[in-house]
C-alpha positions as CSV (number, residue, x, y, z in Angstrom):
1,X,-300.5,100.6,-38.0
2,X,-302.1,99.4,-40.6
3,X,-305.6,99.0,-39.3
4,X,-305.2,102.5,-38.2
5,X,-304.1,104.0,-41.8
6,X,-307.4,101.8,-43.0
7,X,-309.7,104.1,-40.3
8,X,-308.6,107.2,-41.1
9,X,-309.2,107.0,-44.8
10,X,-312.4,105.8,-43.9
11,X,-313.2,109.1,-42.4
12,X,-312.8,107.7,-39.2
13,X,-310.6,108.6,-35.8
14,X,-308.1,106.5,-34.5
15,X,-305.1,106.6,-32.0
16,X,-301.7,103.8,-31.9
17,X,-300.4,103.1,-28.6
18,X,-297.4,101.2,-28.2
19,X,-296.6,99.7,-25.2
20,X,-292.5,98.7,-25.0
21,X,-293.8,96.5,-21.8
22,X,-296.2,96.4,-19.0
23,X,-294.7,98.0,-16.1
24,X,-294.6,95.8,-12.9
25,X,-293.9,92.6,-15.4
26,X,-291.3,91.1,-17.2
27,X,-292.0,89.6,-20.2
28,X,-291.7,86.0,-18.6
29,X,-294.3,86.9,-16.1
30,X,-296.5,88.2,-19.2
31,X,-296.5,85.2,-20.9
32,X,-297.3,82.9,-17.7
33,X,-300.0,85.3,-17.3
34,X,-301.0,84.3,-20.8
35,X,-300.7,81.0,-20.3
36,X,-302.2,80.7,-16.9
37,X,-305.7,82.5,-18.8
38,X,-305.7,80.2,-21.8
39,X,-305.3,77.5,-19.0
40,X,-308.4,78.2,-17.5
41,X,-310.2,78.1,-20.9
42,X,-309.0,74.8,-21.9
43,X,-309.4,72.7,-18.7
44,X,-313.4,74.1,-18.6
45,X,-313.5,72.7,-22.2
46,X,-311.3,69.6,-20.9
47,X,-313.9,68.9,-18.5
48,X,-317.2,69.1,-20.9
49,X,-314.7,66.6,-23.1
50,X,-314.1,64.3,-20.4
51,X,-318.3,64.3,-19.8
52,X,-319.0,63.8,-23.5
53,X,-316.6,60.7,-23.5
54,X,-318.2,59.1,-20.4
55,X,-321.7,59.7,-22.3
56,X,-320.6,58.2,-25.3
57,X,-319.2,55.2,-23.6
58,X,-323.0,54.7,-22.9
59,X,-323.9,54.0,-25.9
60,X,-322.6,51.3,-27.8
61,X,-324.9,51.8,-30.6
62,X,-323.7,54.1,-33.5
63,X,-326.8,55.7,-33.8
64,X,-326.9,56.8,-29.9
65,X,-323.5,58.3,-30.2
66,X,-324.5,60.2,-33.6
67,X,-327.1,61.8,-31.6
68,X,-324.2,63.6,-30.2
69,X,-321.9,64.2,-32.7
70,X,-322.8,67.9,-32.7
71,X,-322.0,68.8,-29.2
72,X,-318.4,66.9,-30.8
73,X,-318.3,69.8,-33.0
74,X,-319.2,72.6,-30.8
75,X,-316.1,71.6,-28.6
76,X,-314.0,71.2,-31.5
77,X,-315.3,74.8,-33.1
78,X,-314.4,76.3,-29.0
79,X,-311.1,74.5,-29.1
80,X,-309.7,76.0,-32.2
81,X,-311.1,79.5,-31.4
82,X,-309.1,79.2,-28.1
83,X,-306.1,77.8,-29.8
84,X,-306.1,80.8,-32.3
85,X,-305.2,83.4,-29.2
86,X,-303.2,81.1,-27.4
87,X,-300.2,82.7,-28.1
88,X,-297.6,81.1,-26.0
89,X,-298.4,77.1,-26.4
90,X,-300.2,76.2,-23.5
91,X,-299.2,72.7,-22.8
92,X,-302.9,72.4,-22.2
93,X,-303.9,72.4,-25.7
94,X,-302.2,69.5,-27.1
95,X,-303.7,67.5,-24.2
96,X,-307.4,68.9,-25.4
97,X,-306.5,67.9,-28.9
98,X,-305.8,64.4,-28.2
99,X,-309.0,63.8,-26.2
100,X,-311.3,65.3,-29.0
101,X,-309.6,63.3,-31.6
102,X,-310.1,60.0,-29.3
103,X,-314.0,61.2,-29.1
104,X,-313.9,62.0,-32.8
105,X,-313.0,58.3,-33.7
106,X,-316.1,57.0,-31.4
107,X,-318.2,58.4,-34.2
108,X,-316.2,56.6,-37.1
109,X,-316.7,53.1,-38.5
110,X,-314.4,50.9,-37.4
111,X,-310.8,51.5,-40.0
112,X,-309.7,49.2,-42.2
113,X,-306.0,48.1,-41.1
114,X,-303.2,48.1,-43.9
115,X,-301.5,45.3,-44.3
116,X,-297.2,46.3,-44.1
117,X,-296.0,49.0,-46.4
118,X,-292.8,47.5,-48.0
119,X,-289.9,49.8,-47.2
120,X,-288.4,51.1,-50.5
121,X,-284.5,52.2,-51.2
122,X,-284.5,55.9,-51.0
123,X,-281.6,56.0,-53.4
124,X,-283.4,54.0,-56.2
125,X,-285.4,57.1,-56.6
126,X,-282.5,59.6,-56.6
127,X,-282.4,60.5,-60.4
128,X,-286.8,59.3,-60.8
129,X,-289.1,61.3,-63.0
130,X,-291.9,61.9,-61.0
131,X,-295.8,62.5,-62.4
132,X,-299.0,63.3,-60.4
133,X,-302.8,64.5,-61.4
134,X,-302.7,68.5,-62.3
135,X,-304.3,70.9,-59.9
136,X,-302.6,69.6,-56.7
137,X,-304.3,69.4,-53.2
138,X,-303.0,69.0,-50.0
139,X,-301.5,65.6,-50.4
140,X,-300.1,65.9,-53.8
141,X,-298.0,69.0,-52.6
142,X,-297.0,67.5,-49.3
143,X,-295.8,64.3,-51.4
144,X,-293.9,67.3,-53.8
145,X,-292.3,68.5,-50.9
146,X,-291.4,64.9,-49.8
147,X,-289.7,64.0,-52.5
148,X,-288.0,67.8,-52.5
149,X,-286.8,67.7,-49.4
150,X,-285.9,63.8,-48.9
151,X,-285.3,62.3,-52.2
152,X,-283.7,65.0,-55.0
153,X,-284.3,68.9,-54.6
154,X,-284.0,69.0,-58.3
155,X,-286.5,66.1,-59.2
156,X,-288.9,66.5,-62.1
157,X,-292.2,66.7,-61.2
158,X,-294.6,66.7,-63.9
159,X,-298.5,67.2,-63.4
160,X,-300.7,65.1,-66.0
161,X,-303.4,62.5,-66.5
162,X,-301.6,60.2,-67.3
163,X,-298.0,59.0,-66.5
164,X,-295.5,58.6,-69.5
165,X,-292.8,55.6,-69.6
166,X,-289.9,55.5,-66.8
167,X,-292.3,58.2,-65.0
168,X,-293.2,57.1,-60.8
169,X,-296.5,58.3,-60.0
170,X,-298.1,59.2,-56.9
171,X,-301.5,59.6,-55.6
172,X,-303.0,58.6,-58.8
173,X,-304.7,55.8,-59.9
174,X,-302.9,52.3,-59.8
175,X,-299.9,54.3,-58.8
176,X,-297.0,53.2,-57.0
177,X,-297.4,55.7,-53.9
178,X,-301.2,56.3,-53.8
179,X,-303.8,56.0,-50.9
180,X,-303.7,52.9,-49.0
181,X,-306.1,51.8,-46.2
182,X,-307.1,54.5,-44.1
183,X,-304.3,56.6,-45.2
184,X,-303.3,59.4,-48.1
185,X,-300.6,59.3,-49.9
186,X,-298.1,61.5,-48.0
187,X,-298.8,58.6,-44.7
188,X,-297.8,55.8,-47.3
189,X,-294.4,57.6,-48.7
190,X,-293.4,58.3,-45.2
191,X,-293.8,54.8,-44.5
192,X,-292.2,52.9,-47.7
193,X,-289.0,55.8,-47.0
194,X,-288.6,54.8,-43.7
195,X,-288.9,58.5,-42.4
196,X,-289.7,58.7,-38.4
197,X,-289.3,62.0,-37.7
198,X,-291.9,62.7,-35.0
199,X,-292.4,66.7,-37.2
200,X,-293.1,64.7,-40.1
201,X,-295.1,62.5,-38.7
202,X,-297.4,65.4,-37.1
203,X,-297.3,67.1,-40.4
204,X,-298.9,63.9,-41.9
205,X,-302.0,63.9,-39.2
206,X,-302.8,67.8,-40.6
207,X,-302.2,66.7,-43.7
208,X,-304.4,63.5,-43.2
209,X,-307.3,65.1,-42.4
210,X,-307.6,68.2,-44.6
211,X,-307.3,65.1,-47.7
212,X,-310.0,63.0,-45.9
213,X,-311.9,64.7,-43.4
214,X,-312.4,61.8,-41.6
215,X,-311.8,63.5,-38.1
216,X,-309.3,61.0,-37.3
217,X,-306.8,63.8,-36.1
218,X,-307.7,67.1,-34.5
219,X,-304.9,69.3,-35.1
220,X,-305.5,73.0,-34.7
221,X,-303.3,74.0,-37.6
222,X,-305.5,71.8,-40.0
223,X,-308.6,74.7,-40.3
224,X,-305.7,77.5,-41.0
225,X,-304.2,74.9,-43.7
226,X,-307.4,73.9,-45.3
227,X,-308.4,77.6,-46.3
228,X,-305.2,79.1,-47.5
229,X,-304.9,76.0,-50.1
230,X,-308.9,76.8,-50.8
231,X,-307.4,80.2,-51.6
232,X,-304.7,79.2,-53.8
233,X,-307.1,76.4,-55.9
234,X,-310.1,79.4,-56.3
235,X,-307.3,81.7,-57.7
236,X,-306.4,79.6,-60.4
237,X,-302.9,79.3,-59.7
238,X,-301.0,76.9,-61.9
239,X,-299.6,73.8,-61.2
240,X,-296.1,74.7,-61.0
241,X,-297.1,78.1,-59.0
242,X,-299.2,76.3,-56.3
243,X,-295.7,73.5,-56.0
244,X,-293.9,76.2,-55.6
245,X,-296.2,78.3,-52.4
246,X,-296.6,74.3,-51.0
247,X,-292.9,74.2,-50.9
248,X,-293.0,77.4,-48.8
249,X,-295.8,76.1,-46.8
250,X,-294.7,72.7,-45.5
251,X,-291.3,74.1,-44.8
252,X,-292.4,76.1,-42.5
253,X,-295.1,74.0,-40.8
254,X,-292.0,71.1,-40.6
255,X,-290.6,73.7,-39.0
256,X,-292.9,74.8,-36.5
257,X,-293.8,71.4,-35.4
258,X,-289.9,70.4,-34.7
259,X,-289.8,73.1,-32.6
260,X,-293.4,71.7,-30.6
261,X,-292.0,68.4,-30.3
262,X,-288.8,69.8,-28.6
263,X,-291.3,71.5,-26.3
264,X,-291.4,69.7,-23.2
C-alpha cells in the first residue's frame, strides 16, 4: 500500500490487488512451489561451484587460484541475490553456503591456530564493570549483548579509551577478552564461557566475517548485517543508542538462527 500511496502523489496511476490465495493451491503447495523454483536456481549455481572447486584443486599455487578469485565472487554476489527471494528456506541454500565458504578459504593463507582458550567462571563476572572502545562495531555490540544476555542484564558497560581500575575490558588492546588467532572477540567470549549453543555459534560466523572480512564464513545474513550497522555508525548514533538497537538486533538474529538449526 505504501508503494501505491508513493505513485499516486507522484502523479502517477496505480492499482492494489490482494490476493487471499491462489485458487487451485493451498498454501503448502505454494510454498513447495516456491521452494521447488529457488531449487532450481541454487543447484545450477551448485554445479558452477562444484566446477570452480575441481579447477582450483588444479592449482596448488596461490597465484593460479587468485586468478580466479573473481568468478568466487560472482557466485557469491548470485547466491545472496537468490537467497534474498528465497522465502521459504530451501534446504538448498545452506548446502551452497558451505561449498562457497570451503572455496573461499582456498584463496586464504593458511590460519594461524589458537592455542586453548582457558574456560573462565561465568559467575566471577556476575557483578563486573565492563569497558570497551567508543563507537562500537559489530563485535563490540555482539560481545554487549553477550554479556547482557549470559552474564548480568544489568551490567555496566562503559565505552572509553581507556579502562579504569576494577573495570574488564574487551576487544581492546591488552584486554582480557580481545581478538585471538584467527578469531574476534565475540568467538573468544563464547569460548572462555563455555557457551555451545549451535544459534550462537552461527551468530559468531556472521559476526566473524562482517569484523574481518576474511571470507572464512559465507553466511547470507552477513551483507544485510554489514549495511544496517554502516547505517547506524554514518548517523552518528551514540554509544549507548547504537548498544541499545545491537541489543534489538542480535536478539532477533539469535532468534532466527534457533529456529534454522531446528530445521531439519
Amino acid at each position: 500500500m505504501w508503494l501505491a500511496q508513493q505513485v499516486r502523489q507522484a502523479g502517477g496511476e496505480a492499482l492494489v490487488i490482494r490476493a487471499g490465495q491462489f485458487e487451485g493451491l493451498t498454501d503448502q503447495e505454494v510454498i513447495v512451489q516456491f521452494r521447488q523454483a529457488r531449487q532450481e536456481d541454487y543447484v545450477t549455481l551448485n554445479a558452477q561451484a562444484a566446477q570452480l572447486a575441481e579447477t582450483l584443486a588444479q592449482h596448488s599455487e596461490m597465484e593460479g587460484r587468485l586468478a580466479l578469485k573473481d568468478e568466487l565472487e560472482r557466485l557469491q554476489k548470485q547466491h545472496a541475490e537468490i537467497a534474498r527471494i528465497d522465502y521459504f528456506e530451501c534446504p538448498e541454500r545452506a548446502a551452497l553456503a558451505t561449498r562457497l565458504a570451503r572455496i573461499r578459504q582456498a584463496f586464504l593463507p593458511e590460519p594461524t591456530t589458537p592455542g586453548e582458550i582457558a574456560a573462565c567462571d561465568v559467575a566471577a563476572y556476575r557483578d563486573a564493570h565492563w569497558v570497551t572502545r567508543a563507537h562500537p562495531h559489530v563485535d563490540r555490540l555482539a560481545c554487549a549483548w553477550l554479556i547482557r544476555r549470559f552474564v548480568n542484564p544489568d551490567a555496566p558497560i562503559r565505552y572509553a579509551t581507556e579502562p579504569e581500575a576494577g573495570e574488564i575490558p574487551f576487544d581492546m588492546p591488552d584486554a582480557e577478552f580481545s581478538h585471538y588467532g584467527d578469531l574476534c572477540t565475540f568467538e573468544v567470549m563464547l569460548r572462555a564461557l563455555s557457551l555451545h549453543d549451535p544459534a550462537l555459534h552461527a551468530l559468531a560466523e556472521i559476526v566473524h566475517e562482517v569484523d574481518l572480512r576474511d571470507g572464512v564464513y559465507a553466511r547470507p545474513e552477513t551483507g544485510g548485517v554489514d549495511a544496517l550497522l554502516r547505517g547506524w555508525q554514518l548517523a552518528g548514533l551514540p554509544d549507548t543508542e547504537m548498544e541499545a538497537r545491537g541489543l534489538w538486533l542480535f536478539d532477533g538474529l539469535c532468534a532466527a538462527l534457533s529456529v534454522d538449526s531446528l530445521t531439519p
